[in-house]
Legacy VTK file of the C-alpha trace (Angstrom):
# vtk DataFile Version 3.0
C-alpha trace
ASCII
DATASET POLYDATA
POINTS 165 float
-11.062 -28.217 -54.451
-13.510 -27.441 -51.371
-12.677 -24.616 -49.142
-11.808 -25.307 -45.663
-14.470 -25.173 -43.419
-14.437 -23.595 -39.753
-14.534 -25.786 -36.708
-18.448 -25.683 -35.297
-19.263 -26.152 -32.411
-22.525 -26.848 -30.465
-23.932 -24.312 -28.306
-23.705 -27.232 -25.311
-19.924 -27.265 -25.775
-19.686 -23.320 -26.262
-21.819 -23.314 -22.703
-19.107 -25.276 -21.526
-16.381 -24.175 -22.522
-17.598 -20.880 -21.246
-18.611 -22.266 -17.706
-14.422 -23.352 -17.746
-13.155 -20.334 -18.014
-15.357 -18.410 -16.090
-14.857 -20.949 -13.166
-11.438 -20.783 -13.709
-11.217 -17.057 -13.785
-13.499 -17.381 -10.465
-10.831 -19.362 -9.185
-7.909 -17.218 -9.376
-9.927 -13.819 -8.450
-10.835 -16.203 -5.352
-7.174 -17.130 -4.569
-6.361 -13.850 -5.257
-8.476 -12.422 -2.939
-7.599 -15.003 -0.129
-3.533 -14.407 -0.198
-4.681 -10.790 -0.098
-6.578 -11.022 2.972
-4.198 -13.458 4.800
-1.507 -10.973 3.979
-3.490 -8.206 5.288
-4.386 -9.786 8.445
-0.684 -10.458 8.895
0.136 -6.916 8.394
-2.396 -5.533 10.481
-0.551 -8.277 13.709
2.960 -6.706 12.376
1.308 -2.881 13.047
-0.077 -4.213 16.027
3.162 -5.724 17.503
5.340 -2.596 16.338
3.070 -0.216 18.137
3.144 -2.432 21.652
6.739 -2.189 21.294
6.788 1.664 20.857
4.372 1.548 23.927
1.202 2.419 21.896
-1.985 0.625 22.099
-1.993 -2.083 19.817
-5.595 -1.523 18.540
-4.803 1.570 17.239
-3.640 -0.774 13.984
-7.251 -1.774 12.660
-8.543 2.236 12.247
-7.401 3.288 8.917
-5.814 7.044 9.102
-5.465 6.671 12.650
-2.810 3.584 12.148
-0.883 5.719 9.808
-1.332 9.208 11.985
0.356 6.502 14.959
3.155 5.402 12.552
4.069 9.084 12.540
3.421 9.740 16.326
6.168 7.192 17.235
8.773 7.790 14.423
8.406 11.479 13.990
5.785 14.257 14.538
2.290 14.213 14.043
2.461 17.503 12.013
4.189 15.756 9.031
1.520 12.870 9.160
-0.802 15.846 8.557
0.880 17.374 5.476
1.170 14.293 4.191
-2.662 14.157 4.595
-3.054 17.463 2.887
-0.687 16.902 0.187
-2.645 13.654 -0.961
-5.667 15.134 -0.874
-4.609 18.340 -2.673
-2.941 15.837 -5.215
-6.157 13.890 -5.852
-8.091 17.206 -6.607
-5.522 18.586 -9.250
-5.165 15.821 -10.557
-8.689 14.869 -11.175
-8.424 18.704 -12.798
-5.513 18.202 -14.920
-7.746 15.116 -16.481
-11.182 17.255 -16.697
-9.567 20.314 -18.337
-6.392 19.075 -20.083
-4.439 21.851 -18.284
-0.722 21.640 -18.076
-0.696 23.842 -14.988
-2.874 21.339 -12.826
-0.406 18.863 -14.100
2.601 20.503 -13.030
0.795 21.453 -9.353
-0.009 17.727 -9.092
3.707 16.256 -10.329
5.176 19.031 -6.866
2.822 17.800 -4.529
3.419 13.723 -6.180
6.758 14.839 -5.010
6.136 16.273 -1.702
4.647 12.951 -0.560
7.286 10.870 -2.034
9.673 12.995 -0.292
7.524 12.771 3.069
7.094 9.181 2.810
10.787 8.168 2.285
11.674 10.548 5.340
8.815 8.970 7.342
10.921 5.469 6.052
13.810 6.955 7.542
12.527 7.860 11.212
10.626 4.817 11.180
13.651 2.735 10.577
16.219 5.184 13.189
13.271 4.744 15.672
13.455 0.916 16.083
17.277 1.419 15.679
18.184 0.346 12.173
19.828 2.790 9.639
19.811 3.674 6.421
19.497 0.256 4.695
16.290 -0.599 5.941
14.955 2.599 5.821
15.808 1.565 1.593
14.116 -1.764 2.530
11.056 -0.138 4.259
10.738 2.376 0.922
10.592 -0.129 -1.733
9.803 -3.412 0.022
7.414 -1.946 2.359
4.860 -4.818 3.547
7.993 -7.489 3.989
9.964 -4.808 6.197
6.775 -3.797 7.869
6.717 -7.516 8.508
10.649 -8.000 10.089
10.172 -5.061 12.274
6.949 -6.213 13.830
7.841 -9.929 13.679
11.382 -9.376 14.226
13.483 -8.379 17.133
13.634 -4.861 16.465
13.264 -2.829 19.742
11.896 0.571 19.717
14.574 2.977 20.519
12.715 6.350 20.460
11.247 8.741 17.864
13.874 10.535 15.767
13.202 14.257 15.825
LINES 1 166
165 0 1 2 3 4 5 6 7 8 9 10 11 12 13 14 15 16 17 18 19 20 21 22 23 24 25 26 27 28 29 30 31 32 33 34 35 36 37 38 39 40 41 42 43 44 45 46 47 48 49 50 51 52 53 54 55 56 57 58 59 60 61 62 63 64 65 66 67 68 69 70 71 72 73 74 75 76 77 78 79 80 81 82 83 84 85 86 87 88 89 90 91 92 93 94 95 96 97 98 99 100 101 102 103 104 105 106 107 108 109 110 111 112 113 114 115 116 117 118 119 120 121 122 123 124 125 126 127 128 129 130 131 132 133 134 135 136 137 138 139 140 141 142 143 144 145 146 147 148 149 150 151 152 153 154 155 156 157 158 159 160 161 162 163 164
């Protein structure tokens, strides 16, 4: 009884078999890519549209840091954009040193200040949401569905009531 042999194939058909699935991996990264960008754009509008409604240039949307330091301006204090600033820097650095050393301390210092800007992102949520006059449920919406609420309230017919101090 003969063995079973393996399937062979030409190098021809392994060249295109390989052109396939890199062209189809091309594809999706491509796709992907595109639905990011649209999605971006239209977020960028929604920031643009919530800050004209709050009475803030709308331009201030397309400078990174300065779109988020605005969020804060018109939903809370500019301090707490700040802290937040601090906290995610000072989280970045001990936690890049709880990786380089192993130290348990760095990790701890790193989980607080993970916390700290959890804490000062959902109450940014909240302020945001009292600001343009909605409550607690969309400040829940705006905390774990945050581009699609970002979308309603600069899309929607929210109306900016005030910040929330």
């Amino acid at each position: 009884m003969e063995a079973t042999t393996m399937l062979q194939f030409t190098e021809e058909e392994l060249a295109l078999g390989s052109m396939a699935v890199g062209g189809f991996i091309g594809a999706f990264i491509g796709f992907f890519i595109a639905v990011a960008l649209i999605f971006w754009v239209f977020q960028i509008i929604a920031f643009w549209k919530i800050f004209v409604k709050a009475n803030e240039p709308g331009w201030k949307s397309i400078i990174p840091f300065y779109n988020s330091y605005t969020v804060y301006k018109i939903s809370w204090r500019p301090m707490w954009f700040w802290l937040s600033l601090l906290a995610a820097v000072l989280y970045g650095f001990m936690n890049n040193l709880s990786v380089t050393f192993a130290s348990p301390v760095f990790s701890i210092i790193a989980l607080v200040l993970w916390i700290v800007i959890l804490v000062l992102q959902i109450a940014a949520n909240v302020k945001l949401s009292r600001a343009f006059g909605h409550g607690a449920g969309f400040a829940v919406g705006l905390t774990f569905l945050w581009p699609i609420f970002i979308l309603i309230l600069g899309y929607g017919k929210s109306e900016y009531k005030g910040a929330d101090l």
